[in-house]
C-alpha positions as CSV (number, residue, x, y, z in Angstrom):
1,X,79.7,127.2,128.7
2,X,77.9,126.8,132.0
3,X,78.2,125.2,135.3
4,X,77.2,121.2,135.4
5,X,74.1,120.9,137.3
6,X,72.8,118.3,140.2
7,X,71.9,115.0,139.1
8,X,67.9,114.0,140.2
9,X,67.1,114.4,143.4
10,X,65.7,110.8,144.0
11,X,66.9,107.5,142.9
12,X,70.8,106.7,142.0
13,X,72.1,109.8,140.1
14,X,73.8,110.0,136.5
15,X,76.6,111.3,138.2
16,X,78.4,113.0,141.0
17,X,77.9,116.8,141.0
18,X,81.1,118.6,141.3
19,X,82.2,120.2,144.8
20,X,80.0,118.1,146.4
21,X,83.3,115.9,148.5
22,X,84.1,112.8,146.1
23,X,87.6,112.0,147.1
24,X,89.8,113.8,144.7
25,X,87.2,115.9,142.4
26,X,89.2,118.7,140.6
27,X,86.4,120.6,139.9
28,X,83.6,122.9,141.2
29,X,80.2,123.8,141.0
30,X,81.2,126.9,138.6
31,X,83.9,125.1,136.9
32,X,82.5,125.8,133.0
33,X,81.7,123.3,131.1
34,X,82.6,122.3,127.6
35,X,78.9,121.1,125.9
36,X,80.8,121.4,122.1
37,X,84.3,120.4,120.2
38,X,84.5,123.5,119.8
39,X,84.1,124.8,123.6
40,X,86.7,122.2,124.6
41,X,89.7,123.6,122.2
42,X,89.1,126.7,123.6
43,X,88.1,126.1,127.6
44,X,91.5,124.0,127.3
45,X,93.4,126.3,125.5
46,X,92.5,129.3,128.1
47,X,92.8,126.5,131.1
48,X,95.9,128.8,133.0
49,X,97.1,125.8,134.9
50,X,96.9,122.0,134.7
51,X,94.6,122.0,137.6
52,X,92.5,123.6,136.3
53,X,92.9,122.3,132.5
54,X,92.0,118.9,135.0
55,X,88.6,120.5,136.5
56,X,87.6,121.5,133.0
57,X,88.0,117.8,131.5
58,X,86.2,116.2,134.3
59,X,82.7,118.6,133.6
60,X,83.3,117.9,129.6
61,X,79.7,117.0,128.2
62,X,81.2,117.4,124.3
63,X,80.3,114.4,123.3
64,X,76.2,113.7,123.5
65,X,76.9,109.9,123.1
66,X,79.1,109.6,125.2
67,X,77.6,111.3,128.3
68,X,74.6,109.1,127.6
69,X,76.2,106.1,127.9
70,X,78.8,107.3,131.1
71,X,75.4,108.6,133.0
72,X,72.8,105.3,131.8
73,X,75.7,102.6,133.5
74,X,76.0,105.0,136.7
75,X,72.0,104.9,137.1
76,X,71.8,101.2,136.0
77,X,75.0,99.8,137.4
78,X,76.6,96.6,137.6
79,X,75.0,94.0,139.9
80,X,78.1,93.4,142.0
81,X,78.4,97.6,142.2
82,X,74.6,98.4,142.6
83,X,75.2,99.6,146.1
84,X,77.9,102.4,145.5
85,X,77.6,105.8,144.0
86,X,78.9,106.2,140.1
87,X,80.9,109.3,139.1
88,X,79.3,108.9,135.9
89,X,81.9,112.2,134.7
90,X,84.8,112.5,132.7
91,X,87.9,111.3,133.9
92,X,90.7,113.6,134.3
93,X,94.6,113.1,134.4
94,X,96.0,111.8,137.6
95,X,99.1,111.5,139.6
96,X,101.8,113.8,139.5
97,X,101.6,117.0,138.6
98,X,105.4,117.1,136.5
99,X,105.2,113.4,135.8
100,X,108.9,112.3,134.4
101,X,106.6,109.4,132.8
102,X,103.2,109.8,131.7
103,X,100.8,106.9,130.9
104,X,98.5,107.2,127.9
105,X,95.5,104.1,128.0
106,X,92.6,104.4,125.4
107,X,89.0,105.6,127.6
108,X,88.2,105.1,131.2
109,X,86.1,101.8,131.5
110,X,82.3,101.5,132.1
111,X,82.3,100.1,135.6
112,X,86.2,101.1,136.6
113,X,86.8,104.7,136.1
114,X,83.7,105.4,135.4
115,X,82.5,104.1,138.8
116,X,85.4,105.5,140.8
117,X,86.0,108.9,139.4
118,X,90.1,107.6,138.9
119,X,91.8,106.7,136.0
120,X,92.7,102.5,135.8
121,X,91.0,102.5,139.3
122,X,88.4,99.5,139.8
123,X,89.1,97.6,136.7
124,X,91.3,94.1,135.7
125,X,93.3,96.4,133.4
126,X,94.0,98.5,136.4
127,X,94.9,95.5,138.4
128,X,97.8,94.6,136.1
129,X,98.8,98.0,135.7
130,X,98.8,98.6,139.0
131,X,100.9,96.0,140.2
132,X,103.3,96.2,137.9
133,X,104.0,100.0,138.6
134,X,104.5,99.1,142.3
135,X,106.7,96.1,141.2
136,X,109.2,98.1,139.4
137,X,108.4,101.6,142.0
138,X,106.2,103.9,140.2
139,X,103.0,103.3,142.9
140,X,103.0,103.4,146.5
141,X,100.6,100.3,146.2
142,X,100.0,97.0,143.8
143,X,96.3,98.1,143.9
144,X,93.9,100.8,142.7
145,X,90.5,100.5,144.1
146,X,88.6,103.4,144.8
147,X,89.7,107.1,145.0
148,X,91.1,108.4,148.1
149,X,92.4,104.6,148.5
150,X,95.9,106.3,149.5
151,X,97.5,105.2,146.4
152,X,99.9,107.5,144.4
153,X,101.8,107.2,141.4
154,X,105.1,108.2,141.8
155,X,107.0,110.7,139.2
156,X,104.0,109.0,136.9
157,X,100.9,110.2,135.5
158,X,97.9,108.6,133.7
159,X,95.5,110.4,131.1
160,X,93.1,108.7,128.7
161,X,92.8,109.5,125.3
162,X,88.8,109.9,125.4
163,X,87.9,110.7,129.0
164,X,84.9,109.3,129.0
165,X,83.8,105.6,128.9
166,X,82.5,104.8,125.5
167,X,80.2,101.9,124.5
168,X,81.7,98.8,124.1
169,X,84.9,100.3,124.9
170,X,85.3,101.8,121.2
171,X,84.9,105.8,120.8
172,X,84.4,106.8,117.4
173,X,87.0,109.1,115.7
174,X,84.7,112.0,116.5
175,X,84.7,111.4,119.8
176,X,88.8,111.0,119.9
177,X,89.1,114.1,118.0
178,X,87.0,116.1,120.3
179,X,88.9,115.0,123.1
180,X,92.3,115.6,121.9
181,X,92.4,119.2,122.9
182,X,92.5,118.3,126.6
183,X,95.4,115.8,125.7
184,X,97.1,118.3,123.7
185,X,97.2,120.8,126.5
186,X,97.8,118.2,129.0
187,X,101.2,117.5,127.3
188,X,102.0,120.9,127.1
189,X,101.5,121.6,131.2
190,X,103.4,118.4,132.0
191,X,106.8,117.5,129.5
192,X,106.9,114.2,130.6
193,X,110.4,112.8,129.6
194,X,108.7,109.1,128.7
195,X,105.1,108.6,127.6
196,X,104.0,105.2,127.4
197,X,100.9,104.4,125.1
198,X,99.2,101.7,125.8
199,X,97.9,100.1,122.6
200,X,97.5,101.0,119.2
201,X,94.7,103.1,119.8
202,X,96.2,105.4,122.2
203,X,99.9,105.1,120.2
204,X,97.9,106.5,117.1
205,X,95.7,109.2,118.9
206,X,99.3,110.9,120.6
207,X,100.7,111.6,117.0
208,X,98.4,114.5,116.6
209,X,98.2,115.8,120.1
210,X,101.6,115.7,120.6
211,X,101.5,118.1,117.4
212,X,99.2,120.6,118.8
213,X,101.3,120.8,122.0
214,X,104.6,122.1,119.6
215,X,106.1,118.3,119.1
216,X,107.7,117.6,116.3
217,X,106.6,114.5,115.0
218,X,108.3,112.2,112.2
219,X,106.9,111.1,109.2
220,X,106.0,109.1,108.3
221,X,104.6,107.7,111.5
222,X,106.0,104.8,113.2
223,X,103.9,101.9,113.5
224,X,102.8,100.8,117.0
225,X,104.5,97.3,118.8
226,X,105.1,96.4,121.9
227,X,108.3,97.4,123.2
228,X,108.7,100.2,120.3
229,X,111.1,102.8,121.3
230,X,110.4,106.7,119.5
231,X,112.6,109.9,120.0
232,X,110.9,113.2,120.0
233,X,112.6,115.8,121.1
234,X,113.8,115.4,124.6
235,X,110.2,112.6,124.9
236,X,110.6,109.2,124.4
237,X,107.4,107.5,123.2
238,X,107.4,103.4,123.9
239,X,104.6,101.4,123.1
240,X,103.4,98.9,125.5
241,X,99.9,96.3,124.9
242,X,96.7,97.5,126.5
243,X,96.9,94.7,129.7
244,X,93.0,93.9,128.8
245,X,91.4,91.0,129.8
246,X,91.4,90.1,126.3
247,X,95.2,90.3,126.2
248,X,96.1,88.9,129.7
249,X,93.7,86.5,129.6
250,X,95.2,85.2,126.4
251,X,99.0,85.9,127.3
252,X,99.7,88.1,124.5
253,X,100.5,90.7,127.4
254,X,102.2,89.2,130.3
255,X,103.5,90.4,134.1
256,X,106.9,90.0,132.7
257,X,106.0,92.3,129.5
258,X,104.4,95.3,131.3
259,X,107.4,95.1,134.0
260,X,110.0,95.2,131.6
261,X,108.5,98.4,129.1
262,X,107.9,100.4,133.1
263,X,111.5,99.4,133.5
264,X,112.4,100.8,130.1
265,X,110.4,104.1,131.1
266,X,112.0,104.3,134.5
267,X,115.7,104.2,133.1
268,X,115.2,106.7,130.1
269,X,113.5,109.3,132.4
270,X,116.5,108.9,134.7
271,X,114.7,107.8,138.0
């Protein structure tokens, strides 16, 4: 486990090296880095705090497909971003630091998060999502767009499942699996009261992290549908659909639908 080094030193770089001023960077230049499954159980088992469990993910080079794919799109870039600088890292957890609700999505996207260094941030998911937390009170804004934007989540929190942006938006199960330490220790740092998984993807991935962090889990599993409602303990999981363009665009996800599961979540975590 060593320190991330610089990106080149000509030409747009694979990604941002940490401690070098992007708004909001958790980590630092000798934050260690977790190059194996392995080295990520145990860097986030020994993380002492969830600062620093959050500097750790956003170094994570685990997952040699992924970090080719996040660090190719932030040198080639998207034609309507080719001006701005990439993070091109992993994405760590954001918003408050003892969330009552904490938001679960599936991977940070190519040219959102990926782009932005922030979780939802730059991306028509993020858009809905966004707007609908401010419409029911969770965000101090109805928009997302770059870090250090002034927006905050308020008693909420977002994490992704795999922190890095996979191709074509589908990690493999490897890829989840050596990721799900950094959940798992995520949820132990921050007892949310609500988590709210968005899609199947992320609904299925929580089962076993919420294990590792001391959960008990039923079984068998319940299945994931919008609007399902799970006791654990003192957490209540509710499942909500991914607001994708696929699924907005289509309506299978509407304003209305994501407003009333954040309402749900607001309620149960007493706010």
């Amino acid at each position: 486990m060593s320190p991330a080094g610089p990106g080149p030193a000509t030409g747009p770089a694979p990604f941002v090296p940490p401690g070098t001023g992007w708004p909001g960077d958790p980590a630092l230049p000798s934050t260690p880095v977790a190059r194996t499954p392995a080295e990520v159980a145990e860097l986030a088992a020994r993380a002492p705090d969830l600062a620093e469990l959050c500097a750790r993910q956003s170094v994570c080079r685990a997952c040699p497909r992924l970090v080719d794919w996040r660090e190719r799109v932030a040198v080639e870039r998207r034609k309507a971003f080719r001006d701005e600088e990439y993070w091109g890292r992993p994405i760590a957890g954001w918003g408050a630091p003892d969330p009552a609700i904490l938001i679960v999505g599936l991977a940070p996207a190519a040219h959102g998060g990926n782009r932005t260094g922030r979780i939802f941030t730059g991306d028509r998911s993020g858009d809905w999502l966004f707007a609908s937390l401010h419409r029911v009170g969770l965000a101090l804004r109805p928009e997302s767009v770059r870090a250090g934007d002034g927006q905050e989540l308020l008693n909420t929190r977002m994490v992704a499942v795999v922190r890095c942006a996979p191709p074509d938006n589908k990690p493999l199960p490897s890829e989840r699996d050596a990721c799900r330490p950094w959940l798992a220790r995520e949820l132990l740092f921050t007892r949310p009261r609500v988590i709210v998984a968005l899609g199947g993807f992320a609904w299925q991935a929580l089962w076993p992290a919420l294990a590792e962090a001391g959960t008990s889990v039923p079984r068998p599993r319940a299945k994931f549908t919008h609007g399902a409602e799970v006791r654990l303990e003192e957490t209540l999981l509710l499942g909500c659909y991914h607001p994708s363009q696929q699924n907005t665009f289509t309506g299978r996800v509407t304003e209305a639908m994501l407003d009333e599961v954040f309402t749900r979540a607001k309620e149960a975590a007493g706010l």
